[in-house]
NULO-217931 format. One line per 2 residues: for each residue x, y, z of N, C-alpha, C. Coordinates in nm, 4 decimals. Example, Ala and Ser with C-alpha at 12.3 -4.5 7.8 and 13.67 -1.06 7.14 Angstrom:
% residues 2
1.3190:-0.5690:0.7800:1.2300:-0.4500:0.7800:1.3200:-0.3300:0.7800 | 1.2850:-0.2250:0.7080:1.3670:-0.1060:0.7140:1.2900:0.0030:0.7870
This chain:
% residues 203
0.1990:-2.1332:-1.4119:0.3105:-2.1866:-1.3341:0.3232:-2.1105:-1.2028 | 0.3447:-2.1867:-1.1040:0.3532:-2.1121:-0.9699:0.5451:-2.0834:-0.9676
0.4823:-1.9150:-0.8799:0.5635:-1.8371:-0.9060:0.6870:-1.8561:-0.8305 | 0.7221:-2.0173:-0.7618:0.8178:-2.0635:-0.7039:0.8998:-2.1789:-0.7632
0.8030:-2.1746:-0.8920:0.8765:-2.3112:-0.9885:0.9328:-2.2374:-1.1213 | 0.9294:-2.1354:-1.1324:1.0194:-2.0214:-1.2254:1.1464:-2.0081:-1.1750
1.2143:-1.9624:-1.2183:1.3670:-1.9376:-1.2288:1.3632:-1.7663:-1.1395 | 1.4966:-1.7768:-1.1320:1.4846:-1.6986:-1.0112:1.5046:-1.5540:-1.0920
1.5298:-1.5420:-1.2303:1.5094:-1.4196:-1.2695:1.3925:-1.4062:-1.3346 | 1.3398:-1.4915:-1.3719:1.2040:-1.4755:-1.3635:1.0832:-1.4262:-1.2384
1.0938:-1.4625:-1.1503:1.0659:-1.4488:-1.0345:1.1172:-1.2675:-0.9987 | 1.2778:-1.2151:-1.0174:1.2872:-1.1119:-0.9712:1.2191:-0.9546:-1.1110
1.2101:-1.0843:-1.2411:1.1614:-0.9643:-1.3713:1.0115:-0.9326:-1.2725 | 0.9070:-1.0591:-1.2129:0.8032:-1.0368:-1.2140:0.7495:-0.9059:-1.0671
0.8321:-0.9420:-0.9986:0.8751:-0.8254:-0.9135:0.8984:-0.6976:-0.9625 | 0.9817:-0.6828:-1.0378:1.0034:-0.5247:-1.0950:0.9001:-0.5063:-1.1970
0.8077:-0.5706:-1.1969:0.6763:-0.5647:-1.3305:0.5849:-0.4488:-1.2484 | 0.5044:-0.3863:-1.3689:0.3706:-0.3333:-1.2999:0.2529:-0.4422:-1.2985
0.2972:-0.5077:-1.1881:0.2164:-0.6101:-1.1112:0.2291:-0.6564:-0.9833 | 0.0657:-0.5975:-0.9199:0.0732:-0.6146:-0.7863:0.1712:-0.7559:-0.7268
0.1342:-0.8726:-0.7703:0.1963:-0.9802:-0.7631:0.2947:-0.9967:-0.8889 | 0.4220:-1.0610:-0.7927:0.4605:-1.1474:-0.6328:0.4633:-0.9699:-0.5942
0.4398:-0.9612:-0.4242:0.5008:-0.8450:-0.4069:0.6006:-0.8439:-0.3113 | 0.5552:-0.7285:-0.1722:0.6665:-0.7025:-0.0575:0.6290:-0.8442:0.0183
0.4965:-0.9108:0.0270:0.4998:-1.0170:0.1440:0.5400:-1.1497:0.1022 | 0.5485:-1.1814:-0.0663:0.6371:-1.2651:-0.1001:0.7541:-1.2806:-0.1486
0.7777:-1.1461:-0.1483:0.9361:-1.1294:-0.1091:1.0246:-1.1535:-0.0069 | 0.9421:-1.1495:0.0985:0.9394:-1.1467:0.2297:1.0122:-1.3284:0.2371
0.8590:-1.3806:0.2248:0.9133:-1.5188:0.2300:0.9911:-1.5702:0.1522 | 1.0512:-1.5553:0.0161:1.1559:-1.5782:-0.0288:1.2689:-1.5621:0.0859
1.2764:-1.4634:0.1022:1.4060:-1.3819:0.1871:1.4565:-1.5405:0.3197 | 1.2970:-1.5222:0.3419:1.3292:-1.5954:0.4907:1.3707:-1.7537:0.4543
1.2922:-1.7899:0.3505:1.3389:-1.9105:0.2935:1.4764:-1.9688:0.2487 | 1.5559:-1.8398:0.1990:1.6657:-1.8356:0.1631:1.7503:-1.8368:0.2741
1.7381:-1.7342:0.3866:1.7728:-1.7127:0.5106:1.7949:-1.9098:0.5658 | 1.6978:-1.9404:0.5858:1.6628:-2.0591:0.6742:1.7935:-2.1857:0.5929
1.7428:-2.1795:0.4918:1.8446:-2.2328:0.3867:1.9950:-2.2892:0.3907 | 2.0792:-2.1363:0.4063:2.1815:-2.1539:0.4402:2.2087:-2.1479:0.5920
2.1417:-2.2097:0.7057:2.1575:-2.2921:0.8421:2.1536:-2.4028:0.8033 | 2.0713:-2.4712:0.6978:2.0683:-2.5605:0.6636:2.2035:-2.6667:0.6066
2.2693:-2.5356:0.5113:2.3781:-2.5153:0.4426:2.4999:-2.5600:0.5709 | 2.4927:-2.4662:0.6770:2.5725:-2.5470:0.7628:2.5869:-2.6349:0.8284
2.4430:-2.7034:0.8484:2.4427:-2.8220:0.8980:2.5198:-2.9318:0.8345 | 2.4710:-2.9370:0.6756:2.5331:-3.0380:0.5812:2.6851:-3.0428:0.6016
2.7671:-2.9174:0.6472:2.9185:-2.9059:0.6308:2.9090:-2.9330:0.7785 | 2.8270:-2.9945:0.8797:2.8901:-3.0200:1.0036:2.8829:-3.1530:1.0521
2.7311:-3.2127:0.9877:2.7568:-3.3436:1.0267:2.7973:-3.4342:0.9865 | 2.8779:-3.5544:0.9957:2.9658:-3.6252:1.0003:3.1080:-3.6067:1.0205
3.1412:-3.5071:1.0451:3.2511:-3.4469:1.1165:3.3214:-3.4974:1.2490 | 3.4085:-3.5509:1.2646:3.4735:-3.6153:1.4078:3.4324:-3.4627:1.4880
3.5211:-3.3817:1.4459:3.5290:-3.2524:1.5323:3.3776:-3.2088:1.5685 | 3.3160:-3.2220:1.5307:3.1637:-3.2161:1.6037:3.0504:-3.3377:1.6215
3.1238:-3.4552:1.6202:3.0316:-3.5732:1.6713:2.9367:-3.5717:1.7837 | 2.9844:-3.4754:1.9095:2.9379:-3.4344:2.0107:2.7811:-3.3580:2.0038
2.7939:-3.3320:1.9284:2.6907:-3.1987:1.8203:2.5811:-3.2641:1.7446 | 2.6482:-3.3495:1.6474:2.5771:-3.3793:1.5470:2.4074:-3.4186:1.5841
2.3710:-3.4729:1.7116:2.2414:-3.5330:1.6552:2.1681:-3.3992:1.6953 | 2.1886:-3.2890:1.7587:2.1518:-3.1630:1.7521:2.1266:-3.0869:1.6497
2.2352:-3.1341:1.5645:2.2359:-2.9926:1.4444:2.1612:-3.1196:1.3165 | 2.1486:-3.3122:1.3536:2.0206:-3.3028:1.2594:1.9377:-3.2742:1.2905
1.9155:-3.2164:1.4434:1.7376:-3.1984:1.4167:1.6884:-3.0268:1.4114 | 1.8138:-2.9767:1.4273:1.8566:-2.8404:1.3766:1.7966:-2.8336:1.2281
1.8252:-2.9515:1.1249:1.8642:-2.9695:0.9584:1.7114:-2.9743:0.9571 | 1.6618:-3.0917:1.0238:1.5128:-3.1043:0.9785:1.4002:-2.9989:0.9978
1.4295:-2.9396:1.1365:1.3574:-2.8232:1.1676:1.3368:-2.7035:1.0341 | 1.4768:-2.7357:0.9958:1.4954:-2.6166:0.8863:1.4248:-2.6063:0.7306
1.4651:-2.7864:0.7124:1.4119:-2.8130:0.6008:1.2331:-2.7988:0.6180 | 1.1635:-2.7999:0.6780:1.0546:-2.8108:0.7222:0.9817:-2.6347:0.6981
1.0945:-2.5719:0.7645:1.0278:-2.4159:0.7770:1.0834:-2.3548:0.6231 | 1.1685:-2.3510:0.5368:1.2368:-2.3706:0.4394:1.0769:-2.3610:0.3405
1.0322:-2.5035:0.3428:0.9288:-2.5933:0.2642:0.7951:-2.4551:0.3127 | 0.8115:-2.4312:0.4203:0.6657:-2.3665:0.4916:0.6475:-2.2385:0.4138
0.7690:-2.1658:0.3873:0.8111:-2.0253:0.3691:0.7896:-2.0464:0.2454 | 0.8429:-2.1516:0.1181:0.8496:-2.0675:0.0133:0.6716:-2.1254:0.0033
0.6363:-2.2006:0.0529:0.4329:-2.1894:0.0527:0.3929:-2.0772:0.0393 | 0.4233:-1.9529:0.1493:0.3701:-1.8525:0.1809:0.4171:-1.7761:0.0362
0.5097:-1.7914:-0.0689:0.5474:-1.6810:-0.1876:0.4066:-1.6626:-0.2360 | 0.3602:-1.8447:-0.2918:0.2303:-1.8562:-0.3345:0.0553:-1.7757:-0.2620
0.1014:-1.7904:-0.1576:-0.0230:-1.7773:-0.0614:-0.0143:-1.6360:-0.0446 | 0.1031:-1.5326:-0.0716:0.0777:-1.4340:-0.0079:0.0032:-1.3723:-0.1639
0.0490:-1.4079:-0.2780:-0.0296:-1.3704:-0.4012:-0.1869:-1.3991:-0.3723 | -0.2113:-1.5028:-0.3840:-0.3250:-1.5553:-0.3377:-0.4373:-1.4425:-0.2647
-0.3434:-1.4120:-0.1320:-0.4178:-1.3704:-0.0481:-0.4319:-1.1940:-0.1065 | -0.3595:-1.1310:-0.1988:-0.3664:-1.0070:-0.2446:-0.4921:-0.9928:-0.3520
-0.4794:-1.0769:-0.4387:-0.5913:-1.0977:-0.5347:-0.7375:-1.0186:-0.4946 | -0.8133:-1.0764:-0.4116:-0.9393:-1.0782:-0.3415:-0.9660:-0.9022:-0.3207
-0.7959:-0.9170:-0.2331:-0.8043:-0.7265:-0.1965:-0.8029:-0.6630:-0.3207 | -0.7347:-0.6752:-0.4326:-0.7496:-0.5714:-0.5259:-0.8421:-0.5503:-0.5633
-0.9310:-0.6806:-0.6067:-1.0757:-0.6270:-0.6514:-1.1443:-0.5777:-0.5423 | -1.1657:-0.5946:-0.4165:-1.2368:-0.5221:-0.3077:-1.1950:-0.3559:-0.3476
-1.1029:-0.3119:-0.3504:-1.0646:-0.1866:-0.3512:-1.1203:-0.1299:-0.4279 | -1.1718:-0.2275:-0.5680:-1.1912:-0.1328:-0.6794:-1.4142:-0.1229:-0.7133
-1.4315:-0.1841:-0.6153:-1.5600:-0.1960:-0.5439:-1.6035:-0.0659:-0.5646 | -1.7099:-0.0420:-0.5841:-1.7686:0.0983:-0.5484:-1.7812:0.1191:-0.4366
-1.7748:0.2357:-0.4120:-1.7803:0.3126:-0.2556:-1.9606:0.3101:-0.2306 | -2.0015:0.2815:-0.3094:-2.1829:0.3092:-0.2735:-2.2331:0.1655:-0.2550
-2.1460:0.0321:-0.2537:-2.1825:-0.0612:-0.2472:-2.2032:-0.1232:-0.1301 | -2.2892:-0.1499:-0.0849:-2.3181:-0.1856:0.0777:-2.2729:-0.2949:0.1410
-2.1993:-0.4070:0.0461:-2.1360:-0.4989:0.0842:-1.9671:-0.5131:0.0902 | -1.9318:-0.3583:0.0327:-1.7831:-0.3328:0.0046:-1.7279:-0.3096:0.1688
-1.7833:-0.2600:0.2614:-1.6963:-0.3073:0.3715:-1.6803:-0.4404:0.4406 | -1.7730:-0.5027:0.3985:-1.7657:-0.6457:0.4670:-1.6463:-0.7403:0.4108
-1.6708:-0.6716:0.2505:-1.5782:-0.7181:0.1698:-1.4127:-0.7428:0.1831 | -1.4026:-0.5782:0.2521:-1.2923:-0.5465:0.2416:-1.2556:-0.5359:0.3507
-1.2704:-0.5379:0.5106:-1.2510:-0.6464:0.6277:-1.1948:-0.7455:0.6089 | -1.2781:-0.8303:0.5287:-1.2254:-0.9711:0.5027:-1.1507:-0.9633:0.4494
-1.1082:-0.9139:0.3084:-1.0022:-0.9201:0.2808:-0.8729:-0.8861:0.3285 | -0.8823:-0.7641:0.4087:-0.7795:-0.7084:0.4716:-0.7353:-0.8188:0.5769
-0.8128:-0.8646:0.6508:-0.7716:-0.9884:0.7722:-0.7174:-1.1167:0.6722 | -0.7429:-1.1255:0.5797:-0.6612:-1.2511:0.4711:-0.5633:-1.1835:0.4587
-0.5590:-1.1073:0.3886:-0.3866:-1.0132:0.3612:-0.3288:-0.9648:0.4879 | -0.3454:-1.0044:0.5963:-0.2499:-0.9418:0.6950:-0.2051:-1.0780:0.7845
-0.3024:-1.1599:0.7339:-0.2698:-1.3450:0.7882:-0.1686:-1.3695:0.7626 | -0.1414:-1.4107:0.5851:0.0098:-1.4293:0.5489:0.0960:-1.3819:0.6062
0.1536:-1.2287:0.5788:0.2898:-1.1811:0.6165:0.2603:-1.2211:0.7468 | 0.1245:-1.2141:0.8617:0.1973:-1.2549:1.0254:0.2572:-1.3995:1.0163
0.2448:-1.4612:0.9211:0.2609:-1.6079:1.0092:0.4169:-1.5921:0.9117 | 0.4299:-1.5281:0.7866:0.6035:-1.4906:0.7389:0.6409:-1.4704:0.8093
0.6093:-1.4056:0.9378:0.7145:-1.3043:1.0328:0.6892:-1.4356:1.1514 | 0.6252:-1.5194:1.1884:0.6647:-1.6245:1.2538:0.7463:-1.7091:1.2330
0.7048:-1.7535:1.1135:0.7905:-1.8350:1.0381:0.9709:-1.7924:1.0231 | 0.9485:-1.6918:0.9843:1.0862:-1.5910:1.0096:1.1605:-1.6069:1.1335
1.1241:-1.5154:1.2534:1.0956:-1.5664:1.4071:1.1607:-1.6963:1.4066 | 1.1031:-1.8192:1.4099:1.1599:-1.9056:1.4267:1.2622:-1.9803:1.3583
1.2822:-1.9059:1.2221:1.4615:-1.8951:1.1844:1.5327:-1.8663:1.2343 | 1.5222:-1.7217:1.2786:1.6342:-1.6792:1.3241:1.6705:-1.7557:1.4458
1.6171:-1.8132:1.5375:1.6209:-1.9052:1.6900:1.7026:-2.0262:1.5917 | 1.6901:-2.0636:1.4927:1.7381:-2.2318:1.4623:1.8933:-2.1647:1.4260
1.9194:-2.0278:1.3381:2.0207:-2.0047:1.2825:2.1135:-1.9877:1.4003 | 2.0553:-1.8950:1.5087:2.0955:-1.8800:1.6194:2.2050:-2.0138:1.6455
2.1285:-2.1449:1.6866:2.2024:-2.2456:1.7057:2.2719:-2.2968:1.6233 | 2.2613:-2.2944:1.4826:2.3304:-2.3256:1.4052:2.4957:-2.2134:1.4022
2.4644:-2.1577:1.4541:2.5961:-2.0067:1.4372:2.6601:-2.1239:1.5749 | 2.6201:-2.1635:1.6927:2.7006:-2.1647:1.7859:2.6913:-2.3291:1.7758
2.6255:-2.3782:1.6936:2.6847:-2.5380:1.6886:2.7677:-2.6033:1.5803 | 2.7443:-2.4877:1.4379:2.8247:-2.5790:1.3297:2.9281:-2.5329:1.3043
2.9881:-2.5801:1.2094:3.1259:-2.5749:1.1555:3.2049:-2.4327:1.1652 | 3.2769:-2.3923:1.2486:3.3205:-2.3286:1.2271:3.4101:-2.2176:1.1566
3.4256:-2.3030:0.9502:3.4530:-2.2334:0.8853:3.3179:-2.2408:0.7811 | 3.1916:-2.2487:0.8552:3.0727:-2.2065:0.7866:2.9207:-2.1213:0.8283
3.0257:-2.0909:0.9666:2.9017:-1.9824:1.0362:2.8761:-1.8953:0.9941 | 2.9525:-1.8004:0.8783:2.8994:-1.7105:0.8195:2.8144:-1.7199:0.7760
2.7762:-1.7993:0.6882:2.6513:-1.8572:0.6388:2.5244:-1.8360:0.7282 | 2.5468:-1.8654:0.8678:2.4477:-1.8583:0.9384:2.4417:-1.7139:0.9632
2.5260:-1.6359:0.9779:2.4922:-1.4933:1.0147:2.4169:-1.4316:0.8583 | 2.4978:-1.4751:0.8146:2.3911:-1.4506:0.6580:2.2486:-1.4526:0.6522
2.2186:-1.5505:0.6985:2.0812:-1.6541:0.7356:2.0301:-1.5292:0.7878 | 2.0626:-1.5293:0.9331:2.0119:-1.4428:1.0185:1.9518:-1.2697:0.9751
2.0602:-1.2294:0.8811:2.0734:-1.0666:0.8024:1.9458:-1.1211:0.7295 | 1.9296:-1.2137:0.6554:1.8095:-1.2377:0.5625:1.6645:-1.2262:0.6370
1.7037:-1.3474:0.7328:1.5196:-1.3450:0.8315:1.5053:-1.1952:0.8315 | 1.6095:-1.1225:0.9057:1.5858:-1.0024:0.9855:1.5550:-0.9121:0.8765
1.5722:-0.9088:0.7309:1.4823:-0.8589:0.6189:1.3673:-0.8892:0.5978 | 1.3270:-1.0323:0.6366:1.1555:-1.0892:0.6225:1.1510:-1.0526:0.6911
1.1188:-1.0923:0.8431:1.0827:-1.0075:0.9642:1.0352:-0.8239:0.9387 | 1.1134:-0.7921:0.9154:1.0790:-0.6266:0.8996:0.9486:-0.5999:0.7812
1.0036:-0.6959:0.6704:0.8988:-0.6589:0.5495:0.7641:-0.6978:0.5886 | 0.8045:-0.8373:0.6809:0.6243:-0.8809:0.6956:0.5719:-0.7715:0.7738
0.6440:-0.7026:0.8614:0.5970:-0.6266:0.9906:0.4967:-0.5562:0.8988 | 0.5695:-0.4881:0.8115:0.5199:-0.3609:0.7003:0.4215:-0.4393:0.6601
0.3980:-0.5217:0.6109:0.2758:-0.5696:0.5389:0.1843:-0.6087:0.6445 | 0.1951:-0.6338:0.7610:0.1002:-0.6615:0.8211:0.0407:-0.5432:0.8552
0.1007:-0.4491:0.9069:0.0750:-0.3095:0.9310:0.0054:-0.2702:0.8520 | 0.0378:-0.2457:0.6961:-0.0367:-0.1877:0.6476:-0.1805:-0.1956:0.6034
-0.2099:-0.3672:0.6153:-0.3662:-0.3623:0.6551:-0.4700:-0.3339:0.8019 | -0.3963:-0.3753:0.8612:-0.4377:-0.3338:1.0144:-0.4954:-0.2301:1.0271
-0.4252:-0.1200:0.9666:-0.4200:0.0243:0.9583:-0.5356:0.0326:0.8835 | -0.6242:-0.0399:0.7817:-0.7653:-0.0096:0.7347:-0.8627:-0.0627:0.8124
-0.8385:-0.1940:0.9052:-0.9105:-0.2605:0.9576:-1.0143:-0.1720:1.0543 | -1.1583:-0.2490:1.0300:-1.2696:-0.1809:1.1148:-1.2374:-0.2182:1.2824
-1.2584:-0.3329:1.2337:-1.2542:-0.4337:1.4015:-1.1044:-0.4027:1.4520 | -1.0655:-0.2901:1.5414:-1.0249:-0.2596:1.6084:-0.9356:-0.3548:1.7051
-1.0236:-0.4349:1.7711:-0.9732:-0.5383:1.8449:-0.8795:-0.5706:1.7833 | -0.9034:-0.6695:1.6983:-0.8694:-0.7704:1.5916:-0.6985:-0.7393:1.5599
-0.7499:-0.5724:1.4858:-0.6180:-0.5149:1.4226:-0.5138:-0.4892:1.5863 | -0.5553:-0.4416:1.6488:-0.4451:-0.4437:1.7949:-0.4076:-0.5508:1.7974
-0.4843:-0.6525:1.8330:-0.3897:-0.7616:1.8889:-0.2880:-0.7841:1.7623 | -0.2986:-0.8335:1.6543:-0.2097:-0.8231:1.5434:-0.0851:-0.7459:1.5386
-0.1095:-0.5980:1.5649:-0.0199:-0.5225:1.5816:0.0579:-0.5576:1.7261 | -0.0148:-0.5584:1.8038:0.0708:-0.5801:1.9449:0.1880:-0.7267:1.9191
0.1455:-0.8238:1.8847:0.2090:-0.9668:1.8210:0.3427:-0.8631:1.7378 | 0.3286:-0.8075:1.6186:0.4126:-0.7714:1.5354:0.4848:-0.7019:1.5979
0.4575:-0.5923:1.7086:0.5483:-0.4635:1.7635:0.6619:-0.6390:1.8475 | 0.5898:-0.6404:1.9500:0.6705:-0.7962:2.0453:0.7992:-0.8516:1.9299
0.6953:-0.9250:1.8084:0.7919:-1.0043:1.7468:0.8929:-0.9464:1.7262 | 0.8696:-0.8187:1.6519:1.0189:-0.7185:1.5669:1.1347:-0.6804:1.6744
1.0815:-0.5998:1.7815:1.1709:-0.6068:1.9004:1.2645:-0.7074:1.9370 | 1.1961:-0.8384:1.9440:1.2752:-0.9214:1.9977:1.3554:-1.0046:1.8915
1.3041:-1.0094:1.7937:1.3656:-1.1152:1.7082:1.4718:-1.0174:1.5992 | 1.4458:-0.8711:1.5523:1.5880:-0.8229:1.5160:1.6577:-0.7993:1.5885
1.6270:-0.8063:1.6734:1.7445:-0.7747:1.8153:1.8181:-0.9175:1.8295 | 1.7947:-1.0624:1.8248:1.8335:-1.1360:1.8171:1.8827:-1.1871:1.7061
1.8253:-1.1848:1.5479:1.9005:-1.1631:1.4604:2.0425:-1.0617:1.4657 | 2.0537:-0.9301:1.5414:2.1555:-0.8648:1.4809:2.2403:-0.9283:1.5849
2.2236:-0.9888:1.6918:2.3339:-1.0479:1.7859:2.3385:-1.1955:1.7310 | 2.3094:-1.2466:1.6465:2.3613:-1.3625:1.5789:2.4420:-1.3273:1.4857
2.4183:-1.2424:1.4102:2.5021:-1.1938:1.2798:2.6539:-1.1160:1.3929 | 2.6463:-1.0373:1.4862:2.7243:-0.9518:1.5444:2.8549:-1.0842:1.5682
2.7613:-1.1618:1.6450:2.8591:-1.2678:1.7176:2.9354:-1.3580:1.6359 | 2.9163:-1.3465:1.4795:2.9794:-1.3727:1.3876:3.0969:-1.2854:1.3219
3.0619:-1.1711:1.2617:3.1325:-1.0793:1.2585:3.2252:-1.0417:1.3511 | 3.1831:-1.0145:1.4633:3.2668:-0.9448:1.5645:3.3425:-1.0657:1.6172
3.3435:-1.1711:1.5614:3.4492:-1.2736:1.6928:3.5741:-1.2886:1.6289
């Protein structure tokens, strides 16, 4: 059974298991999935509303955007297992084996794929929640700052997971540009997460 059609304490027992999988990068996308979710959550409490008719065909395509990245994210729970698999056995490769770095390159650039495109995927939550904080209902924006506190937990975790393969990677190039993408994304997008959540709180 895929580990997104279990129950959600099932899902958090298999987490606290001694098992590599689900781990930090599909946790990750849970997070953001959940995050994305409740923007979603406010859309439903905004449209058909007189008091925001003005709004509404914004915040459906606000709804669909969401439902869409929502659907994308909890993909990645599956995919980021997926993509760990390959690496464990690479690791456990002999060191005298002449094909164990090629091996484990590759694998490392599969395991550092997922969490980047979590932390995009993420990324472009927090921008929809963003609008959702300043277009919907105003006794359901919390929700969206919620949203936002969540991405800005995926966001950080993918950072970490992407990082931490980079950091074995041969090809140099490869691993910079990756890292340079992740340093950009985190900067800008918890910084914009915590001023979505702020502008909730603080108003």
């Amino acid at each position: 059974m895929k580990l997104t059609e279990g129950s959600v304490r099932a899902f958090t027992e298999a987490l606290a298991s001694k098992s590599s999988v689900p781990g930090g990068g599909g946790a990750c996308a849970l997070a953001g999935s959940i995050g994305i979710a409740l923007g979603d959550m406010v859309g439903e409490f905004t449209v058909g509303k007189k008091t925001y008719a003005d709004v509404e065909e914004d915040v459906r395509a606000l709804m669909e955007r969401a439902q869409d990245l929502r659907s994308r994210l909890l993909a990645y729970v599956e995919k980021d297992a997926e993509a760990f698999e390959p690496l464990s056995k690479a690791y456990g490769m002999s060191k005298d084996d002449p094909e164990r770095d090629a091996v484990m390159e590759r694998c490392l650039k599969d395991a550092a794929a997922v969490p980047m495109e979590i932390m995009r995927l993420s990324c472009e939550a927090v921008e929809l929640l963003r609008d959702f904080a300043a277009k919907g209902s105003r006794i359901m924006i919390s929700d969206a700052a919620t949203g936002a506190a969540m991405c800005r937990a995926a966001i950080a975790g993918a950072a970490m997971n992407v990082r931490v393969n980079t950091k074995l990677m041969k090809d140099r190039t490869y691993a910079d540009t990756l890292d340079r993408e992740v340093a950009e994304r985190f900067t800008d997008y918890t910084k914009l997460a915590d001023e979505v959540f702020a502008s909730v709180y603080e108003a």
